[in-house]
Each structure stands twice: as structure tokens, then as C-alpha cells.
N, C-alpha and C positions, 0 to 999 in steps of 0.2 A: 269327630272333633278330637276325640282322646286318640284318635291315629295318625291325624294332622300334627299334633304336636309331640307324638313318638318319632315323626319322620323328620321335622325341623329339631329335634334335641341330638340326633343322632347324625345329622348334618354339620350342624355345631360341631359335635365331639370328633369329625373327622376333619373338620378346616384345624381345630386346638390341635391333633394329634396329630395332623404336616406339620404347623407349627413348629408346635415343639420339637419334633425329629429335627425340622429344619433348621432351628436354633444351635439345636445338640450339634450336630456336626460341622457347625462354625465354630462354636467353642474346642471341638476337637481339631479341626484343623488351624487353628492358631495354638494349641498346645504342644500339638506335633509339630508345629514348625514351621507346616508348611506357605506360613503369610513373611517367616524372618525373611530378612533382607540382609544378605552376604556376601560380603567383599575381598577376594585374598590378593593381599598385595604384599610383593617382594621384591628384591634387591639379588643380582644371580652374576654372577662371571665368567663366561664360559673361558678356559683356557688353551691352550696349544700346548698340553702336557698331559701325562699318563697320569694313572691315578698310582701306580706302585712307584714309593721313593719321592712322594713329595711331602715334607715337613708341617709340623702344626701349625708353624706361626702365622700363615697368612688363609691358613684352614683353605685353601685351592683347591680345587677340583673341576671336573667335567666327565661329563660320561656320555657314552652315546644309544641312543635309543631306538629301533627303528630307521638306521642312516644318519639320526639327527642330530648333531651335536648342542647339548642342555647342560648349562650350568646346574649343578646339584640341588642348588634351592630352588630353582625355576623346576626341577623333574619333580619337585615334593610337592611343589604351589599346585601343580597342574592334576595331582593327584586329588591334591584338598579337594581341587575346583569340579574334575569330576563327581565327586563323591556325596561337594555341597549343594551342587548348583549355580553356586556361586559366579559374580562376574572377578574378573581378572585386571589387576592395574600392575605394570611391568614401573620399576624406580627406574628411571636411566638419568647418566647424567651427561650434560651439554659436551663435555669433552669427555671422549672415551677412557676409559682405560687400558692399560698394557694388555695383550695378549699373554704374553710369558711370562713366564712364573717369578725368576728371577725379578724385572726390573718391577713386575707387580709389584714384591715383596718390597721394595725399595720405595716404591709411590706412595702405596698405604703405609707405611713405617712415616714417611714425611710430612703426609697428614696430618696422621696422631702428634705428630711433635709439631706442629703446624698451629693443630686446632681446627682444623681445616674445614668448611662450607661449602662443597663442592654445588654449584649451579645447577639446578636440575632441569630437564626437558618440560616436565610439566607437572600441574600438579593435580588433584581430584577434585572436580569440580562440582559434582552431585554426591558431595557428602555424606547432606542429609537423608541422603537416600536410603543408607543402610546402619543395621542394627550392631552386627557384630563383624568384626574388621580383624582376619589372617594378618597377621606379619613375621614375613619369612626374612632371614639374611644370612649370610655367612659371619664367620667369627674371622675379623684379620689382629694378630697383634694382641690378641686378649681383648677383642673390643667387636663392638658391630660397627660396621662400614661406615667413614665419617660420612659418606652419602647418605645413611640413615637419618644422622643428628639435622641434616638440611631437612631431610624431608619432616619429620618430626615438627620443628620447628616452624615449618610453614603451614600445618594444618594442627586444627584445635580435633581431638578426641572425645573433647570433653561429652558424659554421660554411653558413651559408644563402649563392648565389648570386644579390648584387644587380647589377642589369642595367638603370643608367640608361638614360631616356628623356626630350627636356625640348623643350618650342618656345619659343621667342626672338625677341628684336627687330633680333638682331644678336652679343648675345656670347657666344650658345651656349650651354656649361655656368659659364661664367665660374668661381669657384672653388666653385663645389657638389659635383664630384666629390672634393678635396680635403677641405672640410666633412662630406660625408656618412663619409669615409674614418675621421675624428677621431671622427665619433660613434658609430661602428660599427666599430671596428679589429677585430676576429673575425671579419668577415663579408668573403666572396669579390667582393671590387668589380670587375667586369669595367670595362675603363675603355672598352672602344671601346664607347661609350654611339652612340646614336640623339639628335643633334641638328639639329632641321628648324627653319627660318625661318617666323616665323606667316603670313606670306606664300606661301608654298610649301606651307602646307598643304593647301589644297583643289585642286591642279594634279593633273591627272588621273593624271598616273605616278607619286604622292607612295606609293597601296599598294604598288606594287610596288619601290620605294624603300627600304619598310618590311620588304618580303618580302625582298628582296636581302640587307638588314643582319642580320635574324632568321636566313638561312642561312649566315651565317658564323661565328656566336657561337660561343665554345666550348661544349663540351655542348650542341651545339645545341637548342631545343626541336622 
């Protein structure tokens, strides 16, 4: 009898201690991360220009990779995207923009004096899907991309963590972290954003630049 019930108590004690193990490592991997849900979405220009000898103001650039010509934030998004797992949503909008640099300079300049809403191709439509949301863009003019302000404005953040990303000619985020803050006040702005010089993009230690920054975030991904 007393063996019978040494054999049923130590049957117990190993269904409790799958259990628990089993428990324990759900808990661990939603700590680690691996249940977030990550989105990196940018705004990229590729242009028909060299990267030596073009000016900050409209912060341009392109580089090429492999044969392939990438707009400089699109070559950083894809790194995030490696590195998170994450899915990928490209900004485009309904009418192109310039290729060259020059009349670029001149579009986005008219914008901003504009105020401008450029139309976009589409917009995200499974949201709710994800936890913490990349956003990448260039800096034109002192400013992020009036295509930003569109898209901004046609999706709600609210409770979501936004986790700039931008390449520049020189002033960084200039007041885009501030702007996106006014359009999105619900949403979790982490401010220690990712800003690389379009110069500095294609320098061979720029991933692991990327990699460094991406492990200090909070909630890391």
C-alpha cells in the first residue's frame, strides 16, 4: 500500500515538474521577445546621383548593394528587418517622385511651403497586428518627408512603440522626433532614435552600428 502511494506521489511530482518547466519557458520566451510582433516601415528615394558632392538640404542619397540600387533608408530598414524579423511596409506615394537631385530638391522645397499631403499607394491594414513599429525616413529641407505627415495622419499609433530611424545630410532628426510626437501623442516614442549620416552609410561597420543600437532599446527586439 505504502508503495502504491510512493509510486502515485512521484508520478504527481513529474506531471508538476513538466509543468512548471513548461510554464517557465513561456514566460521566457515572451521576455525574450520572441512572441513581439515587429513592423519596420520607411519612406527611401533612390536617386540617379553619386553620393560625393551632394548637399544636406534635401539629405539624398543612394547606394548600391549587390548590383542593386537602394535608397539609404530602405538599405538600414532591411538591416532592422534582418536582424528583427520583422515584416517590412515600403511608404510610396501615388505619384512618384523626381529621380534627380536637382528637381528633387525643388519638389520637396514646395511641399514644405505647400504644407503638402502627398496621396499615398496604400496604407497598413493589420495594424493591430504588431507591437512595436521601425520608422525610417530621410531628412529633406530640415524636415521629414511631407509623405511622412500623410502617412502619420492616416494611421492611429496610439499605445504602439515607435522607434525612429532616419539618414541625413547633417541635422539628423532635426525636429521630426518632436512632429511625429504632435501627430501621434498615444504612441510610445522612444527618442534614442537611430541617426546615420548618408555618407556613413555604406562604411563597412554601419551593420554593426545598427546591431549595437537595436541592442539597447528598451523592449529590446
Amino acid at each position: 500500500m505504502n508503495t502504491l502511494r510512493l509510486t502515485s506521489l512521484i508520478k504527481y511530482l513529474i506531471l508538476f515538474l513538466a509543468f512548471t518547466v513548461s510554464s517557465v519557458n513561456a514566460i521566457d520566451e515572451a521576455v525574450d521577445g520572441n512572441t513581439r510582433r515587429i513592423l519596420i516601415v520607411y519612406f527611401s528615394q533612390p536617386e540617379d546621383v553619386k553620393l560625393d558632392g551632394v548637399d544636406g538640404i534635401s539629405g539624398a542619397s543612394v547606394l548600391q548593394k549587390n548590383s542593386v540600387v537602394l535608397g539609404s533608408t530602405q538599405y538600414v530598414a532591411q538591416i532592422i528587418q534582418k536582424e528583427t524579423g520583422g515584416d517590412l511596409f515600403r511608404i510610396e506615394t501615388v505619384k512618384p517622385y523626381p529621380n534627380q537631385h536637382d528637381p528633387l530638391l525643388k519638389y520637396a522645397e514646395q511641399e514644405v511651403k505647400n504644407g503638402a499631403r502627398p496621396e499615398l499607394k496604400g496604407k497598413i491594414e493589420n495594424l493591430a497586428d504588431y507591437d512595436q513599429i521601425f520608422i525610417g525616413y530621410p531628412i529633406w529641407w530640415y524636415k521629414m518627408p511631407m509623405a511622412m505627415y500623410s502617412f502619420f495622419e492616416q494611421h492611429d499609433f496610439s499605445g504602439k512603440m515607435l522607434i525612429p530611424f532616419t539618414t541625413h545630410g547633417g541635422s539628423r532628426f532635426s525636429d521630426s522626433l518632436r512632429e511625429i510626437k504632435r501627430l501621434q501623442p498615444n504612441a510610445q516614442l522612444v527618442t534614442q532614435g537611430l541617426a546615420i549620416s548618408r555618407n556613413d552609410v555604406t562604411d563597412d561597420d554601419t551593420p554593426t552600428e545598427i546591431i549595437n543600437w537595436l541592442s539597447k532599446l528598451p523592449n529590446r527586439p
